[in-house]
C-alpha positions as CSV (number, residue, x, y, z in Angstrom):
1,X,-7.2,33.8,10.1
2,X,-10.0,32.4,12.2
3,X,-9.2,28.1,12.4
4,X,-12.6,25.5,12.9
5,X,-11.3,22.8,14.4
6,X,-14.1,20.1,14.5
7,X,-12.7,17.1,16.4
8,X,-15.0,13.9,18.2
9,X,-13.0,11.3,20.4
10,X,-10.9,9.8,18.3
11,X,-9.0,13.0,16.6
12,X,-9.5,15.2,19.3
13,X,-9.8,18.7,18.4
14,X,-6.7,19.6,20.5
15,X,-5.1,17.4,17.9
16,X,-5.9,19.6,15.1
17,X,-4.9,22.7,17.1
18,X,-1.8,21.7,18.5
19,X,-0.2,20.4,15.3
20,X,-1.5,23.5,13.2
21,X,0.4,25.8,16.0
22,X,3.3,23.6,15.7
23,X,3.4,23.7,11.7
24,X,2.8,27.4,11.3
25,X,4.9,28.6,14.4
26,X,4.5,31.9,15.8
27,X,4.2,34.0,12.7
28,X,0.9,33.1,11.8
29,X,-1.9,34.9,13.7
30,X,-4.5,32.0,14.1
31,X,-7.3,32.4,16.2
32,X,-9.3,29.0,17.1
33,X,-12.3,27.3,17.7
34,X,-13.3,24.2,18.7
35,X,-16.5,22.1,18.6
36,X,-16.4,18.2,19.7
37,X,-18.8,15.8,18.0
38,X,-19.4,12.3,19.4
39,X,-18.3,10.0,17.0
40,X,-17.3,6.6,17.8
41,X,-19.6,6.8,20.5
42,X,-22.4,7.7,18.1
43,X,-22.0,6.1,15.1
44,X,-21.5,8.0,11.8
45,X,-24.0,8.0,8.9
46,X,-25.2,10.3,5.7
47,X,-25.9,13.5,6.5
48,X,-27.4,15.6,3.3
49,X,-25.9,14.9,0.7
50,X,-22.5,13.7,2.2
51,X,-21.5,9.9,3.6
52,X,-20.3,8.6,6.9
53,X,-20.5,12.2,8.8
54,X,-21.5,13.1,12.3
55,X,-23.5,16.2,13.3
56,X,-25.7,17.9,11.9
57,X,-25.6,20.5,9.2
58,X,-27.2,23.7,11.4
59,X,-24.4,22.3,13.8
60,X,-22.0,22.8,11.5
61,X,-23.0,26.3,9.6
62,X,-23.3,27.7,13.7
63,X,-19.4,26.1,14.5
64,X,-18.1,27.0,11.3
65,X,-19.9,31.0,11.4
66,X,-16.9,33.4,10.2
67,X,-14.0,30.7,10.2
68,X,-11.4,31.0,7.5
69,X,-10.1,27.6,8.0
70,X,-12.2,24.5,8.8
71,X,-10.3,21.2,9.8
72,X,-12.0,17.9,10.7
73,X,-12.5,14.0,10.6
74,X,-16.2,13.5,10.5
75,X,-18.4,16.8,10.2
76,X,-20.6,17.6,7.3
77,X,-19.6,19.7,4.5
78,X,-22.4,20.2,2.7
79,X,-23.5,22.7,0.2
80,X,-25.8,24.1,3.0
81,X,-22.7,24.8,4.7
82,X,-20.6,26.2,1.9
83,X,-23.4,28.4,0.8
84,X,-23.8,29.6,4.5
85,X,-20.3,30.4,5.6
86,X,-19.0,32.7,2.3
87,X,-15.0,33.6,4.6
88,X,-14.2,30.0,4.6
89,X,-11.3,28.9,2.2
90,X,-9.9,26.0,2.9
91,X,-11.2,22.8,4.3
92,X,-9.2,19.7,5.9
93,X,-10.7,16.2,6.2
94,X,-8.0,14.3,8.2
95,X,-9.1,10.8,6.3
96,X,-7.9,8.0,3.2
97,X,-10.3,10.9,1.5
98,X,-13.3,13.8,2.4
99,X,-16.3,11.9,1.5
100,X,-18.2,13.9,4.2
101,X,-17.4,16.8,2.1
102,X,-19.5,18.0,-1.3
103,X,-16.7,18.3,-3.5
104,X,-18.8,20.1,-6.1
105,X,-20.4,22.6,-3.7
106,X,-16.7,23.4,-2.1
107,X,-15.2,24.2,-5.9
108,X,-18.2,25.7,-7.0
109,X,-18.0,27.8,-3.0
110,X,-14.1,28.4,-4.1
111,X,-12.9,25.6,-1.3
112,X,-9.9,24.2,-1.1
113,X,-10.7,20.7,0.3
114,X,-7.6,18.5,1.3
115,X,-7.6,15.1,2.7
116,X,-4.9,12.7,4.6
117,X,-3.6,9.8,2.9
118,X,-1.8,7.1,4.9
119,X,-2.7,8.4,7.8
120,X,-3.9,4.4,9.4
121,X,-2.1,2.2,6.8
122,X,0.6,1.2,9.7
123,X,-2.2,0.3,12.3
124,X,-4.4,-1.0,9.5
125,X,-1.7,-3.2,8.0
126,X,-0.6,-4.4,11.5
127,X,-4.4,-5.0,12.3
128,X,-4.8,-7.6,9.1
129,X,-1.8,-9.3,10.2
130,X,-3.5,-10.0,13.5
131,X,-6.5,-10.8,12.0
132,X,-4.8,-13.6,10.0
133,X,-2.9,-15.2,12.4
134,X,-6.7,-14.9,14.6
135,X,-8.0,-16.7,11.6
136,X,-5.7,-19.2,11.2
137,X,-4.4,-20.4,14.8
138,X,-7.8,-20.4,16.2
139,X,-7.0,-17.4,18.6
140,X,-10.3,-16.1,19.1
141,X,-11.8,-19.3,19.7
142,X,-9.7,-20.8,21.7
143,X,-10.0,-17.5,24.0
144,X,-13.6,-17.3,24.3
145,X,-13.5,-21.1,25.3
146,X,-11.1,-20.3,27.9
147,X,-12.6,-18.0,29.6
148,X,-15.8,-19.9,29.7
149,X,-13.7,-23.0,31.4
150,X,-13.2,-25.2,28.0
151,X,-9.5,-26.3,27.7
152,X,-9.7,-26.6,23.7
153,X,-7.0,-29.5,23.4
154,X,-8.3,-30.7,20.5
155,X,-7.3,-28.1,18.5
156,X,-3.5,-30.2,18.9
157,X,-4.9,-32.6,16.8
158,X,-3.5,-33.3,12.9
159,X,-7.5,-32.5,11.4
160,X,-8.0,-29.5,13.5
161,X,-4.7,-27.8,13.9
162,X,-3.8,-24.1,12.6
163,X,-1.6,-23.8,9.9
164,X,1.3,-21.0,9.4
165,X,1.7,-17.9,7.3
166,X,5.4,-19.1,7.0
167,X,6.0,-21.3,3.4
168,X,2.1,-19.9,2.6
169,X,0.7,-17.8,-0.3
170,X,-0.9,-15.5,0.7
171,X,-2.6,-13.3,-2.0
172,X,-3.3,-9.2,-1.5
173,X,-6.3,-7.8,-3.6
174,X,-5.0,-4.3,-4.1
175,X,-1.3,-3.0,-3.2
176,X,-1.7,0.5,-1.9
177,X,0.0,1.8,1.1
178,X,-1.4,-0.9,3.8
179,X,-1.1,-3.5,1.1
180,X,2.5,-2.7,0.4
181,X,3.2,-2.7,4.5
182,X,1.4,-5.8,5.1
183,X,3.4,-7.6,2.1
184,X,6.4,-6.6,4.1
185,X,5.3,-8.3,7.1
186,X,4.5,-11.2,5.5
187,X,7.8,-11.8,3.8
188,X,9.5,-11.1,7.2
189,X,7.1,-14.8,8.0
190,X,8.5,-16.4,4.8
191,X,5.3,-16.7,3.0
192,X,5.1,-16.3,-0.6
193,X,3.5,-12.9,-1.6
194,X,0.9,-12.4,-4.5
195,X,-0.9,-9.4,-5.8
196,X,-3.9,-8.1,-8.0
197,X,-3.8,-4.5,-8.4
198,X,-4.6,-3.0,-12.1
199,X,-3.3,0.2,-10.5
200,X,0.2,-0.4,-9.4
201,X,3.4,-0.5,-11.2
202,X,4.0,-4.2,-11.5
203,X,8.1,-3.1,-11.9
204,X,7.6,-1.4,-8.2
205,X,5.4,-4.2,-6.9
206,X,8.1,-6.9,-8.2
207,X,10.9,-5.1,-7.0
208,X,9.2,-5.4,-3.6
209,X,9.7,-9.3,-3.7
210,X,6.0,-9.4,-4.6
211,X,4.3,-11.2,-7.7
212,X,2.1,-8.9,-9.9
213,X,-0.8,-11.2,-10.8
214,X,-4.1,-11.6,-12.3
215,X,-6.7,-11.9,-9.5
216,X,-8.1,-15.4,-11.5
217,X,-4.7,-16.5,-10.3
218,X,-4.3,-15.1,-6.8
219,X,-7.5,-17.0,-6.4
220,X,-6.2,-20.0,-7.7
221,X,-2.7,-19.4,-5.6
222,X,-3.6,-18.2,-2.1
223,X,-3.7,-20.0,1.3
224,X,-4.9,-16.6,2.3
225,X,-6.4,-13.9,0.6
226,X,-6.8,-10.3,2.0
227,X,-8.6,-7.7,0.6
228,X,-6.9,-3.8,0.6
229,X,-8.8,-2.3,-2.6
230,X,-10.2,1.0,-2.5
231,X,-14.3,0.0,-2.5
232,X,-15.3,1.8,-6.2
233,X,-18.1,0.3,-8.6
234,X,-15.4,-1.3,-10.8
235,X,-14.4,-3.0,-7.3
236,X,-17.5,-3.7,-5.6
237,X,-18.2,-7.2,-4.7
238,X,-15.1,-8.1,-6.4
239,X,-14.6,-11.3,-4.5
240,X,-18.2,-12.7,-5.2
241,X,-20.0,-16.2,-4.8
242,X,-18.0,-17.0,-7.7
243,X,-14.8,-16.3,-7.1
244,X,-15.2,-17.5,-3.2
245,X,-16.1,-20.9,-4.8
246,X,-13.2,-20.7,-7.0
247,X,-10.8,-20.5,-3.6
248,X,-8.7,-23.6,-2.2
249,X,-10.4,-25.3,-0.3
250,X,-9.9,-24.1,3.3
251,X,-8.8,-20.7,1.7
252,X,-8.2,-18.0,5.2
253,X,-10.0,-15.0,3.9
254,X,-9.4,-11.9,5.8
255,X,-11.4,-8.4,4.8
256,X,-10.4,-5.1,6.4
257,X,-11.3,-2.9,3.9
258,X,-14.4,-1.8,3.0
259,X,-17.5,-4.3,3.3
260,X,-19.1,-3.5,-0.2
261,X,-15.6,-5.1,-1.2
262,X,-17.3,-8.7,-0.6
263,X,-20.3,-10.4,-1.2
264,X,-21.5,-11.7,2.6
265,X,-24.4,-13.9,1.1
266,X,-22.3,-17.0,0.2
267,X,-19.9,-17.2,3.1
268,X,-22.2,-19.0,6.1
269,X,-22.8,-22.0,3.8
270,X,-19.2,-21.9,2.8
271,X,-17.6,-22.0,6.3
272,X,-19.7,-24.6,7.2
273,X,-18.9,-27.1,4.5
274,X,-15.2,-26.0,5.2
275,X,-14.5,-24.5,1.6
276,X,-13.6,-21.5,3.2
277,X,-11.3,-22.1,6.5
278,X,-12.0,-19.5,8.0
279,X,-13.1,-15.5,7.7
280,X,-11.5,-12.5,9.6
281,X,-13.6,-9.4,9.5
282,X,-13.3,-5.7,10.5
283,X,-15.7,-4.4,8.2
284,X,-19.4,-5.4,7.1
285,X,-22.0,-4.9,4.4
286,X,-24.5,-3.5,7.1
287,X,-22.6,-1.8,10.1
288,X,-22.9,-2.5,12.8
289,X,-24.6,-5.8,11.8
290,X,-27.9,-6.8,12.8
291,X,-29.0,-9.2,15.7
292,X,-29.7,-11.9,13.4
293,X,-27.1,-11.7,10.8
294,X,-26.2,-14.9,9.9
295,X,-22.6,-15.0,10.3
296,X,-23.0,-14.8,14.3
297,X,-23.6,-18.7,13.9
298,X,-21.3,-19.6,11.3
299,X,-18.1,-21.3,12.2
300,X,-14.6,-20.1,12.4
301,X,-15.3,-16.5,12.4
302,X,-13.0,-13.9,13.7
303,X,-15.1,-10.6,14.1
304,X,-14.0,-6.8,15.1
305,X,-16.0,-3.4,15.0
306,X,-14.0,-1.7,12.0
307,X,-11.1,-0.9,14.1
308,X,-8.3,-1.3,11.4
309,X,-7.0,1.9,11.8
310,X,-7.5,2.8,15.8
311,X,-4.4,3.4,17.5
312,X,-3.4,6.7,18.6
313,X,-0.9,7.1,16.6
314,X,-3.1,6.9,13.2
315,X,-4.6,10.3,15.0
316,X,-2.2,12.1,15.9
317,X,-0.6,11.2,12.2
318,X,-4.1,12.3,10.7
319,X,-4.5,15.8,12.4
320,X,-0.3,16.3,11.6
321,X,-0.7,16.1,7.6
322,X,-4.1,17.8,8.0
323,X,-2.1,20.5,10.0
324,X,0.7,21.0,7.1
325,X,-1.6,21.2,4.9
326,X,-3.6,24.2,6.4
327,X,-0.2,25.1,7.1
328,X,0.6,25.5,3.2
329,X,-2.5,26.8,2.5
330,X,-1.9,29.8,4.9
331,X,1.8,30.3,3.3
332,X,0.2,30.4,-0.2
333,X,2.0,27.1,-1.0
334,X,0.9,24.4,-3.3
335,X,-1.2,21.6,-1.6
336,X,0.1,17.5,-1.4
337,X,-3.3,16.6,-1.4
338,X,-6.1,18.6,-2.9
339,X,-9.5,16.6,-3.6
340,X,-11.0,19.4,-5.7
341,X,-8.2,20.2,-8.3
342,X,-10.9,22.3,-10.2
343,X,-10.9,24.8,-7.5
344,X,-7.7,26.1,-8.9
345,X,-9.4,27.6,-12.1
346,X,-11.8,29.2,-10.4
């Protein structure tokens, strides 16, 4: 079998390769190719019919040509693609899931299409525990007025002082894998735990030392509040200008999720008057955001560029599922994580 390993700088294609050669060992004979594209350097976007994909899709059907096996983050899977490259069988999108992958056009094409679950919950649950603690001690602030030469005493005083995750609620809108690892972390600080997750087995979550509530009362509840939802349109904008205005006042609110997650309109006016604390953000509506996007000016803002889920390990854990699953696929096993179930009856 011919492997496609389409890598970019984050999972490197090596990545792929190596951990495919480790799975399958010497017995299978796997022939590779590798094409980088030059993601994060170059930001991702649609491409077709397919989101938050790099290249483009005459890249794609030339790197894929007679492949068997393609494995990637990024690239486009389109039904261009498919419909060029009839050997290919299997397809491995080393992300939470493939959506730079036509799901109908693989099952219709026969394609198996896996993805990799889990693979950044560690870095992206230690992440929103940094963001909080950003967001409430006034790290980020106080560093940027260090290094400008302002010593920012006055953040000693009673009024302007941070305040501690220990002996506060702190309430988790959705409790998937990085929701259930940040909870831990947070119990670890001694703050009290809430959840809203329609989802999740409220025996599991309360057996985790977690409260299973609605998110009316998380709102009502939480110091902090941190969303960890999958973005869906059940989900979308599910902390609105309502609910925001419903927070305690001085309510932390930390998002690195998914951006479609919250409405962005409300929140300038709201950290200025001090309803909302302050707002830790990885992720955005519009990414990156525009030059005059009015949360630059607002107060008490803690920002990154979406990087939840960099570390190194998250990519060498993403190519390693990715990797066992080709791996099963070659060995005529059952797939852990098939997106396109329907390809079965075909």
């Amino acid at each position: 079998m011919h492997v496609l390993s389409a890598g970019d700088n984050f999972v490197l294609p090596e990545l792929f390769v190596n951990a495919l050669r480790e799975r399958t060992g010497a017995q299978a004979e796997l022939t590779f190719s590798e094409v980088t594209f030059p993601w994060p350097q170059v930001p991702f976007g649609p491409v077709g019919n397919v989101a938050e994909a790099t290249g483009t899709i005459d890249e794609m059907i030339e790197a894929v040509g007679n492949a068997d096996i393609a494995v990637t983050q990024l690239a486009p899977f389109t039904k261009e693609v498919f419909d060029a490259c009839p050997n290919l069988k299997f397809v491995g999108v080393s992300r939470g899931g493939p959506v730079n992958v036509d799901l109908e056009a693989a099952t219709a094409a026969s394609v198996r299409v896996s993805f990799a679950p889990g693979r950044n919950a560690q870095a992206a649950a230690e992440f929103t525990i940094g963001l909080m603690l950003a967001g409430m001690r006034h790290i980020s602030d106080a560093d940027a007025e260090m290094k400008r030469g302002t010593w920012r005493g006055d953040y000693y005083s009673h009024d302007s002082a941070g305040t501690e995750l220990g002996g506060s609620t702190v309430g988790l809108v959705g409790y998937g894998a990085i929701g259930r690892i940040v909870a831990r972390v947070l119990l670890a600080f001694g703050a009290d735990v809430v959840t809203y997750d329609p989802y999740a087995d409220a025996a599991s979550i309360e057996s985790d030392g977690v409260s299973a509530v609605s998110l009316d009362e998380l709102i009502d509840r939480s110091n902090v509040v941190s969303l960890h939802a999958r973005l869906s349109p059940e989900t979308e904008h599910i902390i609105n200008g309502e609910r925001l205005l419903r927070m305690r006042p001085g309510t932390v609110l930390v998002n690195a999720a998914r951006g479609g997650l919250l409405d962005y309109a409300p929140l300038p006016e709201l950290l200025r008057s001090g309803h909302i604390g302050a707002l830790a953000l990885d992720v955005y509506d519009e990414e990156p955001p525009g030059p005059e996007w009015p949360l630059f000016d607002a107060p008490n803002v803690v920002l990154s560029p979406h990087l939840a889920g960099a570390s190194r390990q998250t990519a060498e854990r993403a190519a390693s599922i990715i990797a066992g699953e080709a791996a099963r696929f070659i060995a005529g096993e059952p797939l852990q994580h098939l997106a396109n179930p329907d390809v079965l009856n075909r």
